[in-house]
mmCIF file of the C-alpha atoms, coordinates in Angstrom:
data_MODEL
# 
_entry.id   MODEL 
# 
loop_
_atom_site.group_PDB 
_atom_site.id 
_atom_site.type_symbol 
_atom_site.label_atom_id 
_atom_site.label_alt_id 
_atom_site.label_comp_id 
_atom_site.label_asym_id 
_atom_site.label_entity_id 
_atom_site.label_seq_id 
_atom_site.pdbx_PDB_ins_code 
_atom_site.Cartn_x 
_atom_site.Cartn_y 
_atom_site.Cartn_z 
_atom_site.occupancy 
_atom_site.B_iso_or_equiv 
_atom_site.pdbx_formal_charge 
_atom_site.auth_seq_id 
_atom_site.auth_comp_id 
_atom_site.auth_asym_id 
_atom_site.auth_atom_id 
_atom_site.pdbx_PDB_model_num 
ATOM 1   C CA . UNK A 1 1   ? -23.478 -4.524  -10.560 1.00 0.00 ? 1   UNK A CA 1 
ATOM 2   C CA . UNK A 1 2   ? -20.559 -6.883  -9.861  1.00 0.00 ? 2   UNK A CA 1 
ATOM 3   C CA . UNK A 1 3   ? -18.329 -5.443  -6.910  1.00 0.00 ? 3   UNK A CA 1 
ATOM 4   C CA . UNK A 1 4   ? -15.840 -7.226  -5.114  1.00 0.00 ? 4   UNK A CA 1 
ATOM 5   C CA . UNK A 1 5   ? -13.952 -5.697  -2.166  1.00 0.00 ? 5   UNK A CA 1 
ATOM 6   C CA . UNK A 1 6   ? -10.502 -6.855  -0.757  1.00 0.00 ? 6   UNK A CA 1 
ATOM 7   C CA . UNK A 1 7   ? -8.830  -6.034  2.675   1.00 0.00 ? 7   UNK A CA 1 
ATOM 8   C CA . UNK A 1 8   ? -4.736  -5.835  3.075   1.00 0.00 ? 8   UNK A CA 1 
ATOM 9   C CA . UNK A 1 9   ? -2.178  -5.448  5.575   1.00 0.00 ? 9   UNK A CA 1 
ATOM 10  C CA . UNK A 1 10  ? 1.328   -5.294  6.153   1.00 0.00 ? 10  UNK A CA 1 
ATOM 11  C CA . UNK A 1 11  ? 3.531   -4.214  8.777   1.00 0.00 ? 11  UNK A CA 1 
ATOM 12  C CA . UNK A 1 12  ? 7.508   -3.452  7.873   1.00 0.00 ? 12  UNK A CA 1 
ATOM 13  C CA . UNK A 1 13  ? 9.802   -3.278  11.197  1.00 0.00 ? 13  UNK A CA 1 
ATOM 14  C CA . UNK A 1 14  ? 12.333  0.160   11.232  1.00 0.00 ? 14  UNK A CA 1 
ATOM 15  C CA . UNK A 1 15  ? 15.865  0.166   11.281  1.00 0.00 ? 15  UNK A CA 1 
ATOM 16  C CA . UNK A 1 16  ? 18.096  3.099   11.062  1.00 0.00 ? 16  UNK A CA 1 
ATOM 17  C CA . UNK A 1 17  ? 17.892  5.599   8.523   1.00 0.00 ? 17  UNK A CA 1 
ATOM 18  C CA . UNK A 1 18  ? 16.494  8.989   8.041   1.00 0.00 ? 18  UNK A CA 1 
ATOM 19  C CA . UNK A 1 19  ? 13.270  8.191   6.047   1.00 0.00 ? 19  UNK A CA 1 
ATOM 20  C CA . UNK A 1 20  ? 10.709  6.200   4.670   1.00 0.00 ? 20  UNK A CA 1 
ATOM 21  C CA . UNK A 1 21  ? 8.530   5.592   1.493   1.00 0.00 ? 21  UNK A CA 1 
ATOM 22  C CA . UNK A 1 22  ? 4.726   5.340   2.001   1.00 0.00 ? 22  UNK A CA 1 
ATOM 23  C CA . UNK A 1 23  ? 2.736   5.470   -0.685  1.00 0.00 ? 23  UNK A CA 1 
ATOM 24  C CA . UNK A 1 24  ? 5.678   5.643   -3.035  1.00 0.00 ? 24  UNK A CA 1 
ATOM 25  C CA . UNK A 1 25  ? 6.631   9.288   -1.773  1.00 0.00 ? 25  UNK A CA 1 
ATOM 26  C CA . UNK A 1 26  ? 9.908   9.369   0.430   1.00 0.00 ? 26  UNK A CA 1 
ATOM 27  C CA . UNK A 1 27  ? 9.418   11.181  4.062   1.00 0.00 ? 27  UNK A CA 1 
ATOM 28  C CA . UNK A 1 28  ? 11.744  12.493  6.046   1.00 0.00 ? 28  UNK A CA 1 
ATOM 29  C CA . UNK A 1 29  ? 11.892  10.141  9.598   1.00 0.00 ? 29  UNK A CA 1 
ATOM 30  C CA . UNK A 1 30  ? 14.781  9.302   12.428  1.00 0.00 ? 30  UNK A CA 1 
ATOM 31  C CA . UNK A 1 31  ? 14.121  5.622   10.965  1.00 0.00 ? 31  UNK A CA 1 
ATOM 32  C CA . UNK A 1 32  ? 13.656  3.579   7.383   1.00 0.00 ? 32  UNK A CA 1 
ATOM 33  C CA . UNK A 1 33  ? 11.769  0.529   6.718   1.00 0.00 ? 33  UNK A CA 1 
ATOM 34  C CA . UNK A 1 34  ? 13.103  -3.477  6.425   1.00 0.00 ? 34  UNK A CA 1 
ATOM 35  C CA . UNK A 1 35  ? 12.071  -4.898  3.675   1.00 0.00 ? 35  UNK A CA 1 
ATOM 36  C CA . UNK A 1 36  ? 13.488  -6.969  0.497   1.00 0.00 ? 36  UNK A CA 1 
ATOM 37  C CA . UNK A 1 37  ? 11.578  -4.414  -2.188  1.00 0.00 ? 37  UNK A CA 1 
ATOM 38  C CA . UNK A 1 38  ? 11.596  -0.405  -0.895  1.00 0.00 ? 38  UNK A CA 1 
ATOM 39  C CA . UNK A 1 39  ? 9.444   -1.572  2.252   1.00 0.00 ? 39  UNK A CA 1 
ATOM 40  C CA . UNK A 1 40  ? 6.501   0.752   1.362   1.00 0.00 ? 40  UNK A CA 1 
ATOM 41  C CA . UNK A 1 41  ? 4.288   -0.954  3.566   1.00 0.00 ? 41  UNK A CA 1 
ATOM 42  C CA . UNK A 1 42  ? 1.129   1.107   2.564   1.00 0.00 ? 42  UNK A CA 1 
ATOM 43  C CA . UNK A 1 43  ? 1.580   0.227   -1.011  1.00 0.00 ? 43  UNK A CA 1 
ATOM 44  C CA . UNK A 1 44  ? 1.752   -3.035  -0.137  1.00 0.00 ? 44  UNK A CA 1 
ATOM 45  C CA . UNK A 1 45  ? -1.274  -3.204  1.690   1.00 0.00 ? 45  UNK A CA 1 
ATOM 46  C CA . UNK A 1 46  ? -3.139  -1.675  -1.286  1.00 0.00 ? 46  UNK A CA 1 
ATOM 47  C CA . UNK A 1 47  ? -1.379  -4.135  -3.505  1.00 0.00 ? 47  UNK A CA 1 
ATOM 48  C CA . UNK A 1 48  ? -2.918  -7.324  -0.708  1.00 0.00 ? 48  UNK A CA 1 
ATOM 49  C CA . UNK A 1 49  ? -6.457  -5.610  -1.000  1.00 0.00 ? 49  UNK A CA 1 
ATOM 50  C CA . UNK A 1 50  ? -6.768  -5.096  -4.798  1.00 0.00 ? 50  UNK A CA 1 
ATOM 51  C CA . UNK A 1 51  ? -5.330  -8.927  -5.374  1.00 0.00 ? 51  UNK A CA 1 
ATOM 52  C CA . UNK A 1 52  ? -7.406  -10.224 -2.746  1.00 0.00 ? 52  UNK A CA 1 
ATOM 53  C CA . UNK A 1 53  ? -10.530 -8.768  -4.386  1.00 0.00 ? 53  UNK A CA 1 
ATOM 54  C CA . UNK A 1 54  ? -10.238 -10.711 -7.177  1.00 0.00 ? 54  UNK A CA 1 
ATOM 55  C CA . UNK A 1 55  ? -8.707  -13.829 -5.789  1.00 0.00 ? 55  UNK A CA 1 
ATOM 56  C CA . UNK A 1 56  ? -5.086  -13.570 -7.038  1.00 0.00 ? 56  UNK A CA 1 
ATOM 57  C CA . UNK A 1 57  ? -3.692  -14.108 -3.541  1.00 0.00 ? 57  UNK A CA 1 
ATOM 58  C CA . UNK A 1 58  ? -1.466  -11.392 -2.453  1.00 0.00 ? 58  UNK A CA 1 
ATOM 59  C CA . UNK A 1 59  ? 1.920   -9.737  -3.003  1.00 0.00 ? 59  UNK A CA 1 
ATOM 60  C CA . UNK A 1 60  ? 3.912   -12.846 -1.809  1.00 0.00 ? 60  UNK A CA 1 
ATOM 61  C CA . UNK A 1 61  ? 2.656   -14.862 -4.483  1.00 0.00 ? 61  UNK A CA 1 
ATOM 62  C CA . UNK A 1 62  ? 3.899   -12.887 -7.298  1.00 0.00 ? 62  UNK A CA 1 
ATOM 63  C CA . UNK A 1 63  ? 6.753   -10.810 -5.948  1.00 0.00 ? 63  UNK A CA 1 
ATOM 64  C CA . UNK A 1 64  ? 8.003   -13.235 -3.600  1.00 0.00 ? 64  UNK A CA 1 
ATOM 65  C CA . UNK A 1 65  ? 10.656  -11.797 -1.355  1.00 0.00 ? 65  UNK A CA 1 
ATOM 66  C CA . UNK A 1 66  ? 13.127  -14.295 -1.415  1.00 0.00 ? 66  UNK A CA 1 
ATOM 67  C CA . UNK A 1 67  ? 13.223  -13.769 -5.543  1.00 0.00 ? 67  UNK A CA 1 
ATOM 68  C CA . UNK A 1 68  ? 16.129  -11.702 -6.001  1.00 0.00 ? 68  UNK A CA 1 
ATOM 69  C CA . UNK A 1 69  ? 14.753  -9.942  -8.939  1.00 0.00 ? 69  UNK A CA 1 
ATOM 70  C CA . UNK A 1 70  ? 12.256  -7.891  -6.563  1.00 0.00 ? 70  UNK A CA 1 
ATOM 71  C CA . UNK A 1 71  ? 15.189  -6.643  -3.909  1.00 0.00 ? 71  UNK A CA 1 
ATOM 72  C CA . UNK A 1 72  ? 14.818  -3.222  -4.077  1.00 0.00 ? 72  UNK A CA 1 
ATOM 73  C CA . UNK A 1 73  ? 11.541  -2.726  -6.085  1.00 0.00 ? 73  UNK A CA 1 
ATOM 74  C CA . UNK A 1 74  ? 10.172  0.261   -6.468  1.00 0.00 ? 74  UNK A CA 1 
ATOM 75  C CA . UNK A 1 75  ? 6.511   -0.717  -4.925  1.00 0.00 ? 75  UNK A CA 1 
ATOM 76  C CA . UNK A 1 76  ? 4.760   1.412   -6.924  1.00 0.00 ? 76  UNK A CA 1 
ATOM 77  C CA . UNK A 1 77  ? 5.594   -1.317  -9.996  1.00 0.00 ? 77  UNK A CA 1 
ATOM 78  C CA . UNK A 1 78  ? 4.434   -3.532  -8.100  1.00 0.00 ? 78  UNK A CA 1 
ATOM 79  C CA . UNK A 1 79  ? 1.067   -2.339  -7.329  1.00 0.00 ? 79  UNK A CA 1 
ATOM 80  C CA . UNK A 1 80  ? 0.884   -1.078  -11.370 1.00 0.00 ? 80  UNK A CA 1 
ATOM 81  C CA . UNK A 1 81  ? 1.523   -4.597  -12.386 1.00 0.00 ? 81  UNK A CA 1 
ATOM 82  C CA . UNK A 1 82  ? -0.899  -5.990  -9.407  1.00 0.00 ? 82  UNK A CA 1 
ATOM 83  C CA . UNK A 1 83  ? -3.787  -4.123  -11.072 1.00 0.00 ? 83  UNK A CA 1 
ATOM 84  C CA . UNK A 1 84  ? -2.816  -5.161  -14.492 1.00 0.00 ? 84  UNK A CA 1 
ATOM 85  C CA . UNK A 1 85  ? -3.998  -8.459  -13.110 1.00 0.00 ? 85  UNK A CA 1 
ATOM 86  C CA . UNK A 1 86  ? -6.921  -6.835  -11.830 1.00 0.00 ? 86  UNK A CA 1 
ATOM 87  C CA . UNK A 1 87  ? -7.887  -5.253  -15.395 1.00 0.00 ? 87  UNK A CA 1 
ATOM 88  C CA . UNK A 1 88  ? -7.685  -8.705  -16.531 1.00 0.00 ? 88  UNK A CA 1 
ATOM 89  C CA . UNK A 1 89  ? -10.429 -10.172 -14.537 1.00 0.00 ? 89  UNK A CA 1 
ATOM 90  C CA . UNK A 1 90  ? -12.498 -7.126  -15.950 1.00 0.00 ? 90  UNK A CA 1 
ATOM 91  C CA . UNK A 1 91  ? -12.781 -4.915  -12.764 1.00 0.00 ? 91  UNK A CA 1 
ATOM 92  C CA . UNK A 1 92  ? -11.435 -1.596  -12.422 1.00 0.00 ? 92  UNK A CA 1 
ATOM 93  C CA . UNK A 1 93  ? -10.920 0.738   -9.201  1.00 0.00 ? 93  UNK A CA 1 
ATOM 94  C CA . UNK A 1 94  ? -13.742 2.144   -7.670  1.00 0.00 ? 94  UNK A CA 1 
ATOM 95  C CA . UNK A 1 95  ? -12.231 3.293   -4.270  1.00 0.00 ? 95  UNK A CA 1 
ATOM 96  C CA . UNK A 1 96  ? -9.370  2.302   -1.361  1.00 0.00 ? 96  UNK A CA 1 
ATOM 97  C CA . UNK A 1 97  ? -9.175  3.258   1.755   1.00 0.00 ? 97  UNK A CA 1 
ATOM 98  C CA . UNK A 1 98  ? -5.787  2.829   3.695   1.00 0.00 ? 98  UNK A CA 1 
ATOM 99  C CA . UNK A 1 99  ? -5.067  4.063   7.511   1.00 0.00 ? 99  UNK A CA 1 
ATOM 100 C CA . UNK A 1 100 ? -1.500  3.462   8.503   1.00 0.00 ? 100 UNK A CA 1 
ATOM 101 C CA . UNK A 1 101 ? -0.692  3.268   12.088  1.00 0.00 ? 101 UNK A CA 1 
ATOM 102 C CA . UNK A 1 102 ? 2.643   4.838   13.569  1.00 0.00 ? 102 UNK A CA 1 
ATOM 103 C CA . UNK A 1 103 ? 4.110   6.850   15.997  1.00 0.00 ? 103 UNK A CA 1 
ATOM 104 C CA . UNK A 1 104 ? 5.714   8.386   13.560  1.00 0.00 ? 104 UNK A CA 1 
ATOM 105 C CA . UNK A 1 105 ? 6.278   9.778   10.738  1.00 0.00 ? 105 UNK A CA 1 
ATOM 106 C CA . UNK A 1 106 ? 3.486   12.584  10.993  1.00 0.00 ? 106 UNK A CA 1 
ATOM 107 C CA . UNK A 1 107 ? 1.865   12.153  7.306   1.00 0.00 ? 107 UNK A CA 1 
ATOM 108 C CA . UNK A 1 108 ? -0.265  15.601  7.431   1.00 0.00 ? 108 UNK A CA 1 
ATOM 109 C CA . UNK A 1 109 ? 1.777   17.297  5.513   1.00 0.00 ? 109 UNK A CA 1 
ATOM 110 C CA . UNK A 1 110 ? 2.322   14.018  3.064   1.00 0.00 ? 110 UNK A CA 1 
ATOM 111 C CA . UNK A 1 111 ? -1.034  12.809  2.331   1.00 0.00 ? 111 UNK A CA 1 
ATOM 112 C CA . UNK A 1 112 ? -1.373  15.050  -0.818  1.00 0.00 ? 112 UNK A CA 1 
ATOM 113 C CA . UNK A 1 113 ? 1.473   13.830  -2.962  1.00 0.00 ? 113 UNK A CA 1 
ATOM 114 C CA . UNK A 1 114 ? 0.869   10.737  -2.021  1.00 0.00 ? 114 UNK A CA 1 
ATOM 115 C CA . UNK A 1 115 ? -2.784  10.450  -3.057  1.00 0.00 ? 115 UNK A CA 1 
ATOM 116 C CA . UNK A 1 116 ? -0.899  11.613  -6.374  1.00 0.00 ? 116 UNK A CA 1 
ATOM 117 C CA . UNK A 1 117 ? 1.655   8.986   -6.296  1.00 0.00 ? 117 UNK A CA 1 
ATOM 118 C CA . UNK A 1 118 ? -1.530  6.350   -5.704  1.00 0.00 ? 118 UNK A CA 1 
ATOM 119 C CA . UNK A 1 119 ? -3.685  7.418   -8.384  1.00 0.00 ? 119 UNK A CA 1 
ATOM 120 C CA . UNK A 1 120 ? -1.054  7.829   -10.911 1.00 0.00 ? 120 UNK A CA 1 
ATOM 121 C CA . UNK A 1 121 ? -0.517  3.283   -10.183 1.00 0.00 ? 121 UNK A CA 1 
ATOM 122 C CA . UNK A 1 122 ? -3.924  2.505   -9.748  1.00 0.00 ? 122 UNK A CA 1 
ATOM 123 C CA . UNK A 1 123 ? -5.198  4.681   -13.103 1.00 0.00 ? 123 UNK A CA 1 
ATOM 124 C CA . UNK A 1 124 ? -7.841  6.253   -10.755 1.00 0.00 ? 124 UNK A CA 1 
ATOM 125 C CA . UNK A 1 125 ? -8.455  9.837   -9.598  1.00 0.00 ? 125 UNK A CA 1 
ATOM 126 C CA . UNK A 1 126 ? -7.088  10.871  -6.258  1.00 0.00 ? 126 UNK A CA 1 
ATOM 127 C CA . UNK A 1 127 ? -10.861 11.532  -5.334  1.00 0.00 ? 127 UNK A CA 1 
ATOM 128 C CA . UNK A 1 128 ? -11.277 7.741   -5.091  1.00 0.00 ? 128 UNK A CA 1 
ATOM 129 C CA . UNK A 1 129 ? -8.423  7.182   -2.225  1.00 0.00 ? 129 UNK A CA 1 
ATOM 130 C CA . UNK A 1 130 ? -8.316  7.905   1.082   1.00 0.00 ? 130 UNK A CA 1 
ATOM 131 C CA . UNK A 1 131 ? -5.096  7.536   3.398   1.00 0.00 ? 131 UNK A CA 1 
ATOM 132 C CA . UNK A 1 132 ? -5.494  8.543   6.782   1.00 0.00 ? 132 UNK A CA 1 
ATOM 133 C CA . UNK A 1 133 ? -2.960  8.020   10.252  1.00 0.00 ? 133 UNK A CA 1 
ATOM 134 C CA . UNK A 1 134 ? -3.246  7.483   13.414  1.00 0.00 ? 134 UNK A CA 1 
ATOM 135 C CA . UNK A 1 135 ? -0.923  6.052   16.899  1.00 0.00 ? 135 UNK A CA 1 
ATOM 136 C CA . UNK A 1 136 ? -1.385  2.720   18.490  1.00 0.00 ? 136 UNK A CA 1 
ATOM 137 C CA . UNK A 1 137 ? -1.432  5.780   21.560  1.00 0.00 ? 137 UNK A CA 1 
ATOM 138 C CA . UNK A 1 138 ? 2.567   4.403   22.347  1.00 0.00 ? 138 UNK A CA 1 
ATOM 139 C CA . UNK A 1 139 ? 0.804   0.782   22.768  1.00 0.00 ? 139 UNK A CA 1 
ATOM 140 C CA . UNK A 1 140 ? 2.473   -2.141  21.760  1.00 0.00 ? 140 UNK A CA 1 
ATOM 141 C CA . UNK A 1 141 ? 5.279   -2.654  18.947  1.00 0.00 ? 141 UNK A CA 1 
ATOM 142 C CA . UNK A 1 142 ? 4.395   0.746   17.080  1.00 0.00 ? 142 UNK A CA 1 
ATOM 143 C CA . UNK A 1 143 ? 4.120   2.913   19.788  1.00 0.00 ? 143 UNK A CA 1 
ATOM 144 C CA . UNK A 1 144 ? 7.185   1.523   20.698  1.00 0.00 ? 144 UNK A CA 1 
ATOM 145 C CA . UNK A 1 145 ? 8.591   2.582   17.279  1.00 0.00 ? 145 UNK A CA 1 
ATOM 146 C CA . UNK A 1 146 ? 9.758   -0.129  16.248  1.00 0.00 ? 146 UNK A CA 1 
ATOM 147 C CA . UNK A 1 147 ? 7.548   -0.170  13.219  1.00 0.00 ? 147 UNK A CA 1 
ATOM 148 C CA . UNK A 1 148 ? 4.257   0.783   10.988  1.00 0.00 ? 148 UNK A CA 1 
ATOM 149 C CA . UNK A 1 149 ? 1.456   -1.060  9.732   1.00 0.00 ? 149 UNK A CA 1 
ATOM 150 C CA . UNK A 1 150 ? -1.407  -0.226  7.473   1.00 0.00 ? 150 UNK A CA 1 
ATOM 151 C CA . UNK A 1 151 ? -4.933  -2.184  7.057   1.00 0.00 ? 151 UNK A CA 1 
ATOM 152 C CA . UNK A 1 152 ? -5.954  -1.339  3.517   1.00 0.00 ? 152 UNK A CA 1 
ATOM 153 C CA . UNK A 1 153 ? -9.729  -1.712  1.783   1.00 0.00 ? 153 UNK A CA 1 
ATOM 154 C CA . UNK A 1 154 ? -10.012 -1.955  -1.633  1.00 0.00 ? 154 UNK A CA 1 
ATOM 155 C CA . UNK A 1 155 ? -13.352 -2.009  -3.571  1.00 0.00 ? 155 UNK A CA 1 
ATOM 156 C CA . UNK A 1 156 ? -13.111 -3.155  -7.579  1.00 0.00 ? 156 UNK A CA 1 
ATOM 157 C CA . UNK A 1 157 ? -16.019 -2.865  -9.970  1.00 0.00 ? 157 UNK A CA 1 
ATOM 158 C CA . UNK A 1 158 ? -16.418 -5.040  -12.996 1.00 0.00 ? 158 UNK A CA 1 
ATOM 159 C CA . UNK A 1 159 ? -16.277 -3.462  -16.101 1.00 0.00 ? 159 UNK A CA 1 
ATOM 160 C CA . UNK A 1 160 ? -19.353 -2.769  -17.971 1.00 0.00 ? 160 UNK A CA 1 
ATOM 161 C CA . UNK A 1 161 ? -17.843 -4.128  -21.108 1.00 0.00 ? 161 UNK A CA 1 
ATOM 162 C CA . UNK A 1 162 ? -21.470 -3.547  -23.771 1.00 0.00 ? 162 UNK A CA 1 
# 
């Protein structure tokens, strides 16, 4: 069996607002994320680990952010179009698994839809995803909420294609 497995990570800094998108669901938060797309920095860690499992570099390389044509992406296109690519090498999804690190927002009651909003992009069932949180325990640049990162695995299987 051919398997490949990628690793991604991105970190967005916060600015003011009064929520954020993770995982292509919007959540209610004193802040909102910079970025030149929607700044759903857990979707674009999945999009880093999916590309870099196959060797097509990472999100940067085909949605550059100083393109104007990506300001304001949704990221969920993104990541749909990423494993397009993917589909094209022959491998399809067998599992990611995504922990996103912030003080806030608290994602318990989130992590449902959003293993929805996942599965629905990456043509998988929600039973091969797993997004978990955690703090940096108020250490460094997220505890002091100033933003959120997420480390992202991402394990593709080629296609059996007899």
């Amino acid at each position: 069996m051919d398997i490949r497995i990628g690793l991604g990570y991105d970190v967005h800094q916060f600015k003011q607002g009064s929520s954020v998108i993770l995982g292509g669901v919007q959540i209610p938060c004193r802040y909102s994320l910079k970025g030149h797309s929607d700044a759903d920095v857990l979707l674009h860690a999945i999009t880093d680990a999916v590309l870099g499992a196959v060797s097509l570099g990472d999100i940067g390389t085909h949605f550059p952010d100083i393109d104007p044509a990506w300001k304001g992406a949704d990221s969920r296109e993104l990541l749909k179009q990423a494993y397009l690519l993917v589909k094209k090498e022959g491998y399809v999804l067998g599992n990611v698994d995504a922990t996103v690190v912030a003080e806030e927002p608290r994602l318990k009651n989130y992590v449902e839809p959003i293993l929805k909003s996942i599965a629905e992009c990456l043509e998988c069932e929600p039973g091969q995803l797993s997004v978990k949180a955690t703090t940096s325990e108020k250490m460094g640049f997220i505890g002091r909420e100033e933003g959120i990162a997420v480390h992202a695995v991402a394990l593709l299987v080629k296609q059996d294609l007899s």
